[in-house]
N, C-alpha and C positions, 0 to 999 in steps of 0.2 A: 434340522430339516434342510437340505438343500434341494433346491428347484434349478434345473439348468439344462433346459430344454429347447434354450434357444444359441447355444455357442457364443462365441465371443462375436459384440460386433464388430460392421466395419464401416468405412466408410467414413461419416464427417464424424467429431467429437462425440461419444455418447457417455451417458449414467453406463457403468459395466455392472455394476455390483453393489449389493447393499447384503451386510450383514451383523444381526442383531442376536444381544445376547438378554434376558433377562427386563427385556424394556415393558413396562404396561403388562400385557396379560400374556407376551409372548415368551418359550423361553429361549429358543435359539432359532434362527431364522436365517438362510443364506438365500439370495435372489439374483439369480443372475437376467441381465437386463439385455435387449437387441434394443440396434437401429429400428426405424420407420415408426411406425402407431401401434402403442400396446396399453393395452386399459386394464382398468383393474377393478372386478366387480365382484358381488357377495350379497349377501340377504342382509337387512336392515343392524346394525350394532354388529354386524362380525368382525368391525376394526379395519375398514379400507382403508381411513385413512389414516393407520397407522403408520406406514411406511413413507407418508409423504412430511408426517409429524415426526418421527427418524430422522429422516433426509437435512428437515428444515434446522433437526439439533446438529446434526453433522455439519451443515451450513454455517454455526456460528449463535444459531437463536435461544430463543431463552431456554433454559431449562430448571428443575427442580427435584426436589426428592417424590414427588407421587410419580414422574415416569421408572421410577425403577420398581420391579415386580416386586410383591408379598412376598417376603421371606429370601432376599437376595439381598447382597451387598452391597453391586451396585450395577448397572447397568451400561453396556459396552455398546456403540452403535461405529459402523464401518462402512465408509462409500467409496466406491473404488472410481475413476471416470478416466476415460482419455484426455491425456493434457494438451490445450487449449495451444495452441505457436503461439498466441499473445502474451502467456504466463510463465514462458520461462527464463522471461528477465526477472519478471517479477521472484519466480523461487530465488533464484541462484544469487541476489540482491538480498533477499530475508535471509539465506544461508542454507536453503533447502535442498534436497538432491532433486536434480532435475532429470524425469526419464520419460518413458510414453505411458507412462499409465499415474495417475496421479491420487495416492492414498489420503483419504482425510478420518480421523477415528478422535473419539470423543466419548468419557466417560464420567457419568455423575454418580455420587457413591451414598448414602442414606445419611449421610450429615451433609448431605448439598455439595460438597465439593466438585468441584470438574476439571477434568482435563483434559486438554486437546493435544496431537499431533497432525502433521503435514510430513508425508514419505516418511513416517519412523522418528522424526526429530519432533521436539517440545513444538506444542508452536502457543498463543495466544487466544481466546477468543476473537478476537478484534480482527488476528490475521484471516480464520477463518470467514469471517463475516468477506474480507476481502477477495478473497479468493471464490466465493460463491457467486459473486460479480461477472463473474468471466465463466461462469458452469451451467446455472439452472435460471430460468424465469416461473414462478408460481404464480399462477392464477386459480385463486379460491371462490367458494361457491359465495363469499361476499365481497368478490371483487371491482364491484360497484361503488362499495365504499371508501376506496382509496381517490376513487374517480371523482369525487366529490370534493374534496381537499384540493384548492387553487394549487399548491407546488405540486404534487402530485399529476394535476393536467397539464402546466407549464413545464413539468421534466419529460411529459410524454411528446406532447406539439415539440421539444426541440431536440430529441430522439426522432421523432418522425422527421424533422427539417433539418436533422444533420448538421441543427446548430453546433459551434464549438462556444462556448460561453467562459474559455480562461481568462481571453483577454478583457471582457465587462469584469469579471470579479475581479482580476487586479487593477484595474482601471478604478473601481468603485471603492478597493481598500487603499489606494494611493487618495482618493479624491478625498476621501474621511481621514486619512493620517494627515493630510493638510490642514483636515478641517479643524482638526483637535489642535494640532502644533498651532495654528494661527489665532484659539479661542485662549489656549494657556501662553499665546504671548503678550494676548491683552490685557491678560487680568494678573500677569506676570510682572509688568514691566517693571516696576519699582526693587522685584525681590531679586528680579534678571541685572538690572544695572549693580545692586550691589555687590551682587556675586560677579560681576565682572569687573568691577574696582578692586575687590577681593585679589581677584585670580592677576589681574596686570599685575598688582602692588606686587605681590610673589614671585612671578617673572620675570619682573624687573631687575629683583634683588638678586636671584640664582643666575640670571642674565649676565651679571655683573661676574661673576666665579665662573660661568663659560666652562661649566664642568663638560669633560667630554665621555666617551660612553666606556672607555678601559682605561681613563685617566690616575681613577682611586689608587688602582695598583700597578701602575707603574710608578705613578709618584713613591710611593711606598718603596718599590722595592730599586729605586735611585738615591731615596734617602737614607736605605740599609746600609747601601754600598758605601757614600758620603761618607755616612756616619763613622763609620770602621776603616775608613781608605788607609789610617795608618798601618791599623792589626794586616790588612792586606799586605802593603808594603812589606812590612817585616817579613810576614810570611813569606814571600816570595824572594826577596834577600836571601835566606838562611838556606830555602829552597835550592837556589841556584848555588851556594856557596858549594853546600851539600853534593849536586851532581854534578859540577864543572868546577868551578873555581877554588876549592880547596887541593894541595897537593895531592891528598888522597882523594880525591871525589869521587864519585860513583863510577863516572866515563873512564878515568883515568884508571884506577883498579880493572873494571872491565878490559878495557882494553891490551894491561899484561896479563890478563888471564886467555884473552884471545892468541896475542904472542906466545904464550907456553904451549898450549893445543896446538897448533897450527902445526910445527914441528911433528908431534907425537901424533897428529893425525895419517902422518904420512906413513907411520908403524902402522899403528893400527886405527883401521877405516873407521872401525865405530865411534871414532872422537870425533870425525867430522861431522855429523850429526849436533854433536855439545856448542863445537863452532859455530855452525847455523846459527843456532841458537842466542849465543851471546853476541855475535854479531847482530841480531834483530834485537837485540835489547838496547847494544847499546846504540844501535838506530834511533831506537824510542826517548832512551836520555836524551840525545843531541836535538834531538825535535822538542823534547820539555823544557831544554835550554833554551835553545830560539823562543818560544813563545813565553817565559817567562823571564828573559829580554826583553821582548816587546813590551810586557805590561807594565816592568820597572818602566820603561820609558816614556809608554803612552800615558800613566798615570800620575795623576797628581793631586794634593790636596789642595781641595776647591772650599774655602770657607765662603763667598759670597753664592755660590751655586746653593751652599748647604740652606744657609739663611733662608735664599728665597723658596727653599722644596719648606721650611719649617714653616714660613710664611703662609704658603697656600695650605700646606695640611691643615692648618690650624683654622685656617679661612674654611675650607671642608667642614671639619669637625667642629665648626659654630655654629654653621647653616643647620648642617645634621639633625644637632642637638636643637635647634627650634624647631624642626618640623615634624623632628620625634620618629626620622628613616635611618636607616645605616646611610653611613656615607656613599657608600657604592649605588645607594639607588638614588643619588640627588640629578641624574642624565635621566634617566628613565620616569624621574616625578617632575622633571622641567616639562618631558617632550607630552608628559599628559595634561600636562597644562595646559600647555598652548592648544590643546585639542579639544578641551572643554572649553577655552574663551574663546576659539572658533565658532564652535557648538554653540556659546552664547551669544556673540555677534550675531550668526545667524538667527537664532531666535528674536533677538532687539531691533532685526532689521521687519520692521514689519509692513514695509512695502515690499519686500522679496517675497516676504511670507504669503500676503494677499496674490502676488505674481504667481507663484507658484499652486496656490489655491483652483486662483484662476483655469488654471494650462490645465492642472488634475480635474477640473469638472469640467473643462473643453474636450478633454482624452475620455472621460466615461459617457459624454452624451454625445459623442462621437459613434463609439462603441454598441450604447445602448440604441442608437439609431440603427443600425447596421443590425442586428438581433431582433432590433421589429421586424424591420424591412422582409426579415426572413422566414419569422414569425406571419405577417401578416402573407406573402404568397402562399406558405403550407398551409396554413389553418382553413380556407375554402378544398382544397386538398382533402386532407383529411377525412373532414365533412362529409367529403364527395366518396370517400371510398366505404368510410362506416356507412351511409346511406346507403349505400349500393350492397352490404353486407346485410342489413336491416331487412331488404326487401327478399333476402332469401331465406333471414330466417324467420319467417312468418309473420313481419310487419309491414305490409305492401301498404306505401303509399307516405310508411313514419320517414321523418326527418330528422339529422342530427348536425348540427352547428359548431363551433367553437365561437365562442367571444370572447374575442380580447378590450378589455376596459383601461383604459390612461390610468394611473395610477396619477395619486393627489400630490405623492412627492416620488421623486425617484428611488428606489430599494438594489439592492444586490444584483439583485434577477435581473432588472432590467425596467423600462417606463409600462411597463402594462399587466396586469394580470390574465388570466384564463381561466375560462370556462364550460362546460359541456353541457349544450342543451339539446333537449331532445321529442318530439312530436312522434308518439306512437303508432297515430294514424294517419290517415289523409286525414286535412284539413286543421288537422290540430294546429295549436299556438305551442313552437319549442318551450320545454320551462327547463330550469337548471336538475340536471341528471337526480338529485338529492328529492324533488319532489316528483319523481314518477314513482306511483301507488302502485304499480302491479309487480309483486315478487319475480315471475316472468319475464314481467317485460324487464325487467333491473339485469336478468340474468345475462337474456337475450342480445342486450346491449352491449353487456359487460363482455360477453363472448363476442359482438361482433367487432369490439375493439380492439380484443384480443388478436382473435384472428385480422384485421385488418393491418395491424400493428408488425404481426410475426413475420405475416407476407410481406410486406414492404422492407423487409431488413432481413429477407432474403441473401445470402451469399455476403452478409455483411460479418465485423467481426464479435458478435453477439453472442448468447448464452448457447449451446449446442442442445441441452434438452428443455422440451416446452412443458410444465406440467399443467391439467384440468382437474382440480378438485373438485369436484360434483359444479361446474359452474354451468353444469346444463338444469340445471333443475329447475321442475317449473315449466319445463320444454317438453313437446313428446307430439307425434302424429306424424307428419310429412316434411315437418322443420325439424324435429328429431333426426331422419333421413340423411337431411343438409347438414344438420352439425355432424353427423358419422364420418358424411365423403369430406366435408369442412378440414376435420382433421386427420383425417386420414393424407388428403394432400396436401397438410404441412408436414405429414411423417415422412413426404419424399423427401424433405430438404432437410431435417434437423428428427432428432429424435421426441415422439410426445408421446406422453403416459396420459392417459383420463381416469381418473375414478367416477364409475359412471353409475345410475341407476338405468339407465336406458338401454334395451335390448338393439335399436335400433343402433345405436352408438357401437355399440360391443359389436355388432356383425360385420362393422367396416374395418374392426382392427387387424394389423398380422400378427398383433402377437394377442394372444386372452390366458392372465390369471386372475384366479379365484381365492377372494380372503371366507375364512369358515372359519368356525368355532369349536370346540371339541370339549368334555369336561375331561378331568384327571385330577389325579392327586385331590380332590378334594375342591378342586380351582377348572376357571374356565381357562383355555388354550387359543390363540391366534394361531392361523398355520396360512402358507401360500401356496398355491398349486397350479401352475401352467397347466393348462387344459389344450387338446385340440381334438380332431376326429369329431367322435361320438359323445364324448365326455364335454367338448364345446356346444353342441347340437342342446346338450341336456340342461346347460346352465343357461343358451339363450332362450329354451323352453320355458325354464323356471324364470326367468325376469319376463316372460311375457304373462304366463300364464299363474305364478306361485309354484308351489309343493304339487301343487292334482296336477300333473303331467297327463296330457294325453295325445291320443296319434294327431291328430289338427296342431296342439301345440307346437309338438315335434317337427309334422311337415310344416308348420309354418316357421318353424326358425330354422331351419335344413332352406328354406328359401331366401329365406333373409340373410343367412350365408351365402348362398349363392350370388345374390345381387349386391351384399356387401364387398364380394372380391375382385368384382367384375370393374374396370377402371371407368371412371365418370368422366364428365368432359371437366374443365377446369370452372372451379365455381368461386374463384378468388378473387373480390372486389379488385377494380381496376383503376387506381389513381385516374382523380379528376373527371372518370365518367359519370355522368348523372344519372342516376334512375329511370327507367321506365314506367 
């Protein structure tokens, strides 16, 4: 089934495309996706959010053998998106083809296997999980409970504060690699000093032989020469007798062979050709003469030269044979020597060590001061803008806080942790996000962080689609209303999907489909279906009203359409403003 009723988007980054093959109860599925606010609703178990459970596998997440259908091999899931300008170092680094549209496809097969690609090429789970970084933000209908978890609120407050946090974590794994090297130099020391008697006494001795790094084989191939300087001799003697110095020698033949042509070339042409010829030859004689002149001359038998090449070889080949290397690597096991007894001086010195300690825990509370400082101006911040998001969705008067708490010792993070507390009503006392009783109010919360969040990072370089998995629930009446236009004006800036039960929600969207159920084959059926017109009218009838449609239902979601299209004024908490 393909649904594709909205065109391609445009605009900033968006989800384009999702298509499923064989997943859960669906059997083929293609959905093509627009910019702005598009939700996605259906009657209770028809599988809404199946597509966001797709999505999350295509993303990288877990998966298993129960998402592939009854009686299928294995199940194919495909998200298609616009690629992100900040991702396409990142492809073309992993080895990926980099173009404007960016394929992610992923399949798990009924003995659990899976596999993933990125544009057509192999890729990783792991790559994908990375890559979803830079695509989708999900917020689920218990997205409460991440909010609860101190890293969790500490990663949001420095998202919101535009903390950059590289320099504390390297600061804080320098200040612990000190702090380790400086514990094993204490309880070291005995086993460090030996091993550095060890390593001198060795260095000393190879020290002494001053082997150098292409020494081995030169020596060698000086002592070849040495060795045989006679057999040379000779040979060049007999050589030269051969092409000069005998009556008959080579040059001397040659050259009345040049005498007799010469003549005859004057008959006929084609002998001067043969001339050429033995002329260039015996060029070449008279030049192998000259240089093997030279060598009778410059050569000699050197017996004290030899001595000393057999001297050192032998020096070589004793050391060698103690340390159990080829000769040739005795340059190469000196110079790692000395690099370990460096390595262990420094270790032995444990006033440098302590020095050094020091300067690493001066460079991270340095750091981690700098990270509060920034921490603690946003966190009233924050506060101020979810408060202000609180009061429109129907908790006039609730409060929401961050505390940050000193931590007992210093950690990765930084000196403080976070927390979200929150006062549902006036007068209330904040308590930590974790014990607010009301499912509602959890939601409510959860959504107003959401949205207070998405807006603030605004035109930043962020995920391009927002998704809402039922995280209005719980919600309904006139704060309903507010969560519709809520997101509706973040679908100006970025693309957002809701899976909603709320009719209220569904009348603000531009785009409305519909997840349904169908039997066949024996088996129930997922299907998806973009609605608008009449066929929209009918399904926000049936979420107001059930199955008994009637004309009141009808004109009242024919209304709620109307006032859902209609532009609102802007209702997006505003940093640092307080509440009314």
């Amino acid at each position: 089934m393909n649904v594709s009723a909205f065109g391609r988007p445009g605009g900033a980054d968006v989800w384009r495309r999702l298509f499923l093959r064989d997943f859960v109860i669906v059997t083929t599925l293609d959905v093509e996706l627009a910019a702005g606010f598009s939700v996605l609703t259906g009657e209770t178990g028809a599988g809404k959010s199946i597509l966001i459970d797709a999505l999350q596998l295509a993303l990288g997440g877990r998966g298993d053998v129960s998402v592939v259908r009854e009686g299928a091999q294995r199940c194919e899931i495909s998200a298609e998106f616009d690629t992100p300008p900040g991702l396409s170092g990142w492809l073309a680094a992993a080895g990926f083809e980099a173009s404007d549209s960016l394929l992610l496809r992923r399949t798990i097969d009924t003995q659990g296997k899976s596999r993933a690609w990125v544009n057509g090429s192999t890729a990783t789970i792991a790559q994908l999980r990375e890559v979803a970084d830079h695509l989708v933000d999900i917020h689920g209908q218990h997205a409460w409970q991440s909010l609860t978890r101190p890293a969790a609120v500490r990663d949001m407050l420095d998202a919101y504060a535009k903390a950059d946090n590289q320099a504390l974590g390297s600061a804080w794994a320098e200040w612990r690699a000190a702090s380790d090297a400086l514990a094993r130099a204490q309880t070291q020391q005995a086993d460090i000093e030996r091993e550095r008697e060890r390593l001198a006494w060795q260095i000393g001795e190879v020290d002494k032989l001053a082997p150098g790094a292409d020494e081995w084989a030169e020596l060698n191939t000086e002592h070849t020469r040495l060795a045989n300087v006679q057999t040379l001799l000779d040979a060049a003697r007999e050589a030269l007798a051969v092409i000069s110095e005998a009556d008959d020698s080579a040059d001397t033949l040659t050259g009345r062979a040049i005498d007799r042509l010469r003549d005859a070339a004057e008959i006929d042409g084609e002998l001067a050709a043969v001339v050429e010829v033995l002329q260039g030859a015996q060029a070449q004689l008279q030049d192998a003469t000259h240089t093997l002149s030279g060598f009778l001359n410059d050569t000699d038998t050197d017996p004290r030269r030899l001595g000393e090449l057999d001297e050192r070889l032998s020096a070589w080949m004793g050391l060698a044979r103690r340390y159990r290397r080829p000769p040739a690597d005795l340059a190469a096991l000196l110079a790692q020597w000395k690099d370990e007894l460096q390595a262990l001086d420094a270790a032995a010195d444990l006033d440098a060590q302590r020095a050094r300690l020091a300067h690493a825990r001066s460079a991270y509370e340095a750091e981690a001061a700098r990270v509060s400082a920034i921490r603690r101006k946003a966190a009233p911040k924050l506060a101020d803008a979810v408060t202000q998001a609180m009061q429109q969705l129907g908790m006039v008067g609730g409060r929401f806080e961050v505390l940050l708490t000193a931590q007992e010792s210093p950690q990765s993070f930084g000196m403080e942790s976070a927390e979200f507390l929150v006062a549902g009503h006036a007068g209330g006392t904040p308590r930590p996000l974790a014990k607010v009783a009301s499912g509602g109010e959890l939601s409510r919360i959860a959504l107003a962080i959401a949205v207070t969040t998405c807006q603030l990072r605004r035109g930043d370089a962020g995920a391009g689609t927002l998704i809402f998995d039922e995280i209005d629930a719980g919600v309904g009446g006139a704060v309903a209303d507010t969560v519709g236009r809520l997101m509706k004006q973040l679908g100006a800036d970025r693309q957002v999907l809701a899976v909603t039960h709320l009719p209220q929600v569904a009348a603000c969207a531009d785009h409305h489909h519909v997840v349904s159920k169908r039997p066949g084959d024996g088996m129930v059926r997922s299907e998806v279906h973009g609605v608008a017109g009449e066929a929209r009218v009918v399904e926000i009838a049936r979420m107001l009203a059930g199955e008994r449609l009637s004309d009141t239902s009808l004109a009242h979601a024919q209304e709620m359409l109307a006032m859902g299209l209609t532009p609102a004024a802007d209702l997006s908490p505003t940093p640092g403003e307080k509440p009314s």
